[in-house]
C-alpha positions in Angstrom: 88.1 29.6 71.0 89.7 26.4 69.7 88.5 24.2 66.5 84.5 23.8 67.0 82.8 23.4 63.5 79.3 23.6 65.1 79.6 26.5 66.7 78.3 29.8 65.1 81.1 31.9 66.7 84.0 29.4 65.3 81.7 29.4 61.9 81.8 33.3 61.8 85.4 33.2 62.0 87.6 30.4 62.1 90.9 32.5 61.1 92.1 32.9 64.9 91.5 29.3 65.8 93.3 28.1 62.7 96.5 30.8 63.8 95.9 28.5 66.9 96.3 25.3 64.9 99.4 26.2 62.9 101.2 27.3 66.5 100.9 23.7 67.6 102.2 21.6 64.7 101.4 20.1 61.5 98.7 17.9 62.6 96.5 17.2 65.2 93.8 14.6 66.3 90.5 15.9 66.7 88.0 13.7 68.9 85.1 16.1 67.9 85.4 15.1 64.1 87.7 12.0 64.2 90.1 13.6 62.0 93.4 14.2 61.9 93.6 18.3 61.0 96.0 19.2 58.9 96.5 23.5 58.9 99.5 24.7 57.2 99.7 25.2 53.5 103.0 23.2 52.5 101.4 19.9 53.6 97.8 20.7 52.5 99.0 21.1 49.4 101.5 18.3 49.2 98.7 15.7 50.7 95.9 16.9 47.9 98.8 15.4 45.3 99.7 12.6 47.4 98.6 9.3 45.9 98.4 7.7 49.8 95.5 9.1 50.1 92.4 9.1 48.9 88.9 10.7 47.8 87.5 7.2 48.6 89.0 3.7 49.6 86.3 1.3 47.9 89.2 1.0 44.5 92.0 -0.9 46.8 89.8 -1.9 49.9 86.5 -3.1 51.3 84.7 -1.5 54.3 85.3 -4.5 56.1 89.3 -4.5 54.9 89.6 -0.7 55.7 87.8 -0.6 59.2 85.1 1.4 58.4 81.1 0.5 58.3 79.6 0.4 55.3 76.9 3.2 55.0 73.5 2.3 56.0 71.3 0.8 52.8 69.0 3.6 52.6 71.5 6.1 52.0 72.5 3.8 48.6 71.3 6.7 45.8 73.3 9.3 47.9 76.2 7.1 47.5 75.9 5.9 44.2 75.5 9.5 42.8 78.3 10.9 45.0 80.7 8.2 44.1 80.7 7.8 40.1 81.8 11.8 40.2 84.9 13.2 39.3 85.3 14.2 42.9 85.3 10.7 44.7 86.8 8.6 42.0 90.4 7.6 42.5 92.6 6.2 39.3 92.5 4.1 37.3 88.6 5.0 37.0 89.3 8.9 37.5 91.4 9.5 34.8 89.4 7.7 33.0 86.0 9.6 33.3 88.5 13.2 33.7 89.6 12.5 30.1 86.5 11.8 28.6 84.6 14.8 30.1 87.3 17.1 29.3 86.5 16.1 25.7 83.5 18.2 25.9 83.9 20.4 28.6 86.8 22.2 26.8 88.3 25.7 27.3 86.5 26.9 24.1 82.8 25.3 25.6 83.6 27.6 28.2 84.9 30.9 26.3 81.7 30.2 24.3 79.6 30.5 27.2 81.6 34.2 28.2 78.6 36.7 26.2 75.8 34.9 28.0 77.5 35.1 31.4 77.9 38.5 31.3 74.3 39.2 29.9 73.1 36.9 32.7 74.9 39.3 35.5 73.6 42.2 33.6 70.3 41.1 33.8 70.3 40.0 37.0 72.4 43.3 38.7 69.6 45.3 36.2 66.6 43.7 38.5 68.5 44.0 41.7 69.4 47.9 40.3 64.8 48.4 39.5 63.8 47.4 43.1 66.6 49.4 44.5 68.8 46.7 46.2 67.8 43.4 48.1 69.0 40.2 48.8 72.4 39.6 47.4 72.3 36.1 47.4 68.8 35.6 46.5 68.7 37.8 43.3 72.3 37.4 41.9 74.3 35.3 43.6 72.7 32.2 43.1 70.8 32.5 40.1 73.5 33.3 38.1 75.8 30.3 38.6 72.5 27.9 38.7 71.6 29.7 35.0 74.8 29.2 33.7 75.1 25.5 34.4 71.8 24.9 33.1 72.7 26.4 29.8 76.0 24.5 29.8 73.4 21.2 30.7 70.9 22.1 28.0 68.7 22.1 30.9 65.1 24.0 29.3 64.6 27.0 31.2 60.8 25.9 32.7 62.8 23.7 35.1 65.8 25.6 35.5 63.5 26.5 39.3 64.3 22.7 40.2 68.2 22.7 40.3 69.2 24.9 43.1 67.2 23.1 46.0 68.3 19.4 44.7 71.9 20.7 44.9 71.3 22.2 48.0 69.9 18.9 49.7 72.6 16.6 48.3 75.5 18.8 49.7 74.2 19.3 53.2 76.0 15.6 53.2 79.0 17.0 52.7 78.8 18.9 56.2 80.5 17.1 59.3 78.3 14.6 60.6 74.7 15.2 58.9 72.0 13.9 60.3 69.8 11.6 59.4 66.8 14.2 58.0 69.6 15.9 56.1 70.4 12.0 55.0 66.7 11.8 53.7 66.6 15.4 52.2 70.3 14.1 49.7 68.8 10.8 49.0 65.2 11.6 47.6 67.1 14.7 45.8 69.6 12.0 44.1 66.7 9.9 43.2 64.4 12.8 41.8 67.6 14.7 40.0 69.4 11.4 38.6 65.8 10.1 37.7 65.7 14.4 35.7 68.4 13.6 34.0 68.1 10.5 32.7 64.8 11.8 30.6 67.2 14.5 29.6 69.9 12.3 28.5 67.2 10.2 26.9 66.4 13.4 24.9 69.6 14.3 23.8 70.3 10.7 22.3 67.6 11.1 19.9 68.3 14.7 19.0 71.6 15.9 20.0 72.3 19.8 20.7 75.2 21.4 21.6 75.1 21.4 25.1 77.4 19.5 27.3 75.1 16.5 27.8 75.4 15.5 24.1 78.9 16.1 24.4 79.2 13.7 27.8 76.6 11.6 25.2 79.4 11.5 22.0 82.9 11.6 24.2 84.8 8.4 23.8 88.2 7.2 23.6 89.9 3.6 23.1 88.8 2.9 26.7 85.1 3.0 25.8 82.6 5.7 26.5 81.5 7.5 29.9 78.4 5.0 31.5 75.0 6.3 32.1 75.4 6.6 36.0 79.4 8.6 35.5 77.4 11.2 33.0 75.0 11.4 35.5 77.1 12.0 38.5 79.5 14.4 36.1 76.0 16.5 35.8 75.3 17.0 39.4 78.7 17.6 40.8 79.4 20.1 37.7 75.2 21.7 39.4 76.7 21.3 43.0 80.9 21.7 42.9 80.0 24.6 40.2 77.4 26.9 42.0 78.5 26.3 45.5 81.6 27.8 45.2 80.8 30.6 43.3 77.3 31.6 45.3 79.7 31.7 48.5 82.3 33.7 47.1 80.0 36.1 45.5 78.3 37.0 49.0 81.1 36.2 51.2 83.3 38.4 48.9 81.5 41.2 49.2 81.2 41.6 52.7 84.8 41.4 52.6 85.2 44.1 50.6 82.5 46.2 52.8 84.5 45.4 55.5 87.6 47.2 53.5 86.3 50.1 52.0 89.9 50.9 51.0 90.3 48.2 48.6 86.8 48.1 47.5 87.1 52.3 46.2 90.0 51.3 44.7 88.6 48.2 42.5 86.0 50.3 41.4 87.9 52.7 40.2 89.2 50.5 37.4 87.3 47.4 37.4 89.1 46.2 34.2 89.3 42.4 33.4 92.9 41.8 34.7 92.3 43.9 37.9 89.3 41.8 38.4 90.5 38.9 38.0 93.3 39.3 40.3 90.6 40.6 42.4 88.5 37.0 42.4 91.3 35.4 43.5 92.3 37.1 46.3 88.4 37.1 47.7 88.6 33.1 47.4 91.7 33.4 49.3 90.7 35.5 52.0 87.6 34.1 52.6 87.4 30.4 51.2 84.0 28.9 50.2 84.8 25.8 50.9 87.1 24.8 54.5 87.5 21.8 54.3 88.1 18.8 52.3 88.8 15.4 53.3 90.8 12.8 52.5 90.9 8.6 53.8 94.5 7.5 54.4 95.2 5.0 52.0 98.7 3.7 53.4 100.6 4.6 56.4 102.0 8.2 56.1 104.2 10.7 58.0 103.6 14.3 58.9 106.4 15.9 60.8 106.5 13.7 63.7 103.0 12.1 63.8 102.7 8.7 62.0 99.0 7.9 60.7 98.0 4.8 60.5 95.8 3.5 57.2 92.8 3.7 58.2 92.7 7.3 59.2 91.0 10.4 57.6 92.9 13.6 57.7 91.2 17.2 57.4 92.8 19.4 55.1 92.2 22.7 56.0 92.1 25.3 52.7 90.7 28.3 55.1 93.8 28.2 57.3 96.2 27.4 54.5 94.7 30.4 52.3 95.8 32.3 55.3 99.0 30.5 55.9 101.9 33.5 56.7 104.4 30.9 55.6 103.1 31.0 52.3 101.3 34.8 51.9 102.6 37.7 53.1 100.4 39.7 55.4 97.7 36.8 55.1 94.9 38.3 57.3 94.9 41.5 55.0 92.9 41.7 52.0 94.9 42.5 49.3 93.4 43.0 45.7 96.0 43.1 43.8 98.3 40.3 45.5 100.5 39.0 42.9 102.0 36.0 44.5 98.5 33.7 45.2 98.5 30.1 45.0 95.8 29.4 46.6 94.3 26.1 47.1 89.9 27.1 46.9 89.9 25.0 43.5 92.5 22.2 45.3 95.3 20.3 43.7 96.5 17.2 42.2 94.2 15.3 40.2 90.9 16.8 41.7 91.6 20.0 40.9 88.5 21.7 39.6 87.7 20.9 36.6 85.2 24.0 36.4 87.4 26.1 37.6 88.0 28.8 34.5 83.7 28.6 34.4 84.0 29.9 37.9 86.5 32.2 37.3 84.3 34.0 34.2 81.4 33.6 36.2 82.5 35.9 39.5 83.9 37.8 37.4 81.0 38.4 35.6 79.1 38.9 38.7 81.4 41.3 40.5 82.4 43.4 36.9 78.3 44.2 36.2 78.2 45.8 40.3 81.2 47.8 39.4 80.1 49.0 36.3 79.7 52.2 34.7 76.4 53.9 35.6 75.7 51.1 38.7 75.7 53.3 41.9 77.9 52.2 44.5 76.7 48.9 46.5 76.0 49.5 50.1 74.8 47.0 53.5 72.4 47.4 54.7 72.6 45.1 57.7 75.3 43.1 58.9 74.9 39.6 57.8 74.7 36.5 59.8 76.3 33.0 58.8 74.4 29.6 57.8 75.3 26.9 59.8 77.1 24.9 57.6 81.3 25.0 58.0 82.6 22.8 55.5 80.4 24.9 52.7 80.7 28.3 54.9 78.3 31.0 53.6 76.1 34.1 55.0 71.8 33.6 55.2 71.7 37.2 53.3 72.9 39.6 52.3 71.0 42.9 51.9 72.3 45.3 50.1 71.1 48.7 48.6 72.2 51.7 46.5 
């Protein structure tokens, strides 16, 4: 089974055609995707930090200059949303926008947040723990990181029910080749959730809180403050980049660790913070949430022996760089307490995730309240089946009991 991102087999495991990938070389065209694929973790992570390429192209070139066709007109709100974000802006605009939202989202904004993380999970594993088990994902997995960000947002809690299926819509665009319902679905969700939050923004103008918006609201340097639209966008991708992640490792990770039962007795055993947190890291290793991530080539560049013209778009693969043996030892074994593991689920370079210790606290949140004292012993009680969906790679379910 070679490279195939819409089929379910590849999707249920990709590890063997990415082994596959590595064996030939450093890069290879794909017709399927129009991609060059890039699978071992030395360049993957030297390409996220290299400055010749790029989240977008629109800084240095038109779509006319850079060979591409502009997206169709319709699609505009999708686009506008997607590219004022932390995620698609390149420099000078990036670090720009990066500085002033690290003003307010701050390492202490986030160790404030700690005590209602963990009585979030603690709620949320005490309902699961009432009806006796359930769906995974439904009951914890995703409302927890949803509930979080909306506390973070200042978002009231009556429409806390409206986040989860805008961010939903708008990242099925992030999928290879969407079509064009999954077009309509992003666009009237960037329209309805940018149209949320500027009432909400509105709001916090006349009576500022401490949430995050009022912070995006007050941030400002000598370049100026962040522009309506760039708080906007900083809101949803914090929603989307900040849930996604975390949703897919919390299910995906446990049916790792039901698929080791080994490493999953012995986490138990001592689920203390360090252990844990070790732990997370290795479940975002071993089973990455998100695949993929692309990148435009900005400037003619050379891997190994393959020149790539500007022009291109290369694939960098995280899934088959997590699993890289060049880089981690015994790569297709889970390991919960691997010391050595720089891996690349949050990326590199200047996109690194700038929610990244949220997402930390969060899973570790989730995964300490199921290990807890007094919480009986998690067990499947089906095997689950994948979404289709590879870039964002995720189960349906998860049931689980006790």
């Amino acid at each position: 089974m070679g490279f195939d991102p819409w089929d379910a087999a590849f999707v249920a495991d990709p590890y063997p055609a990415y082994r596959e990938l590595r064996e030939q070389g450093r890069v290879m065209w794909c017709e399927a995707t129009g991609q060059w694929l890039v699978p071992h973790y030395a360049d993957v992570s030297a390409l996220l930090r290299d400055r010749r390429l790029g989240r977008t192209y629109l800084h240095r070139f038109t779509h006319e200059e850079f060979g591409r066709a502009a997206p169709p007109a319709e699609h505009e709100p999708f686009h506008v949303l997607n590219g004022n974000g932390l995620l698609d802006l390149e420099d000078p605009a990036h670090a720009r926008v990066r500085r002033l939202v690290a003003k307010a989202f701050t390492p202490r904004t986030v160790e404030r947040l700690v005590p209602a993380v963990r009585r979030m999970a603690g709620e949320l594993v005490g309902r699961l723990l009432a009806d006796g088990g359930g769906d995974l994902l439904t009951v914890l997995a995703e409302p927890l990181p949803v509930a979080v960000i909306a506390e973070l947002l200042g978002v009231p809690e009556a429409d806390r029910g409206l986040l989860r299926p805008w961010s939903a819509d708008i990242c099925g665009m992030y999928e290879l080749r969407p079509d064009e319902e999954t077009a309509r679905r992003a666009v009237r969700a960037s329209v309805e959730f940018s149209a949320y939050l500027r009432e909400l923004i509105a709001e916090r103008r006349a009576r500022p809180g401490e949430d995050l918006v009022s912070g995006l609201i007050a941030a400002h340097d000598e370049e100026g403050r962040l522009s309506e639209q760039e708080m906007i966008s900083t809101c949803v991708l914090l929603l989307n980049a900040g849930h996604e992640a975390t949703v897919n490792t919390t299910v995906n990770g446990w049916w790792a660790l039901f698929r080791n039962p080994g490493e999953l007795a012995a986490l138990r055993e001592d689920p203390n913070p360090e252990k844990l947190s070790t732990a997370v890291d290795e479940l975002m290793r071993y089973d990455t949430p998100l695949q993929l991530f692309e990148r435009w080539v900005l400037e003619d560049i050379r891997i190994g022996d393959t020149e790539i013209p500007r022009g291109a778009e290369v694939a960098l693969l995280f899934g088959s760089a997590n699993r890289d043996p060049a880089r981690f030892s015994d790569p297709d074994t889970l390991d919960l307490v691997r010391a050595d593991n720089p891996h690349l689920s949050f990326g590199a370079g200047i996109h690194y995730c700038l929610g990244a210790p949220l997402a930390r606290r969060e899973l570790e949140a989730s995964f300490g309240a199921l290990l807890a004292d007094g919480v009986p012993p998690l067990r499947l009680v089906e095997e689950p089946r994948w979404r289709d969906g590879y870039v964002i790679r995720g189960l349906e379910r998860l049931l689980v009991t006790f």
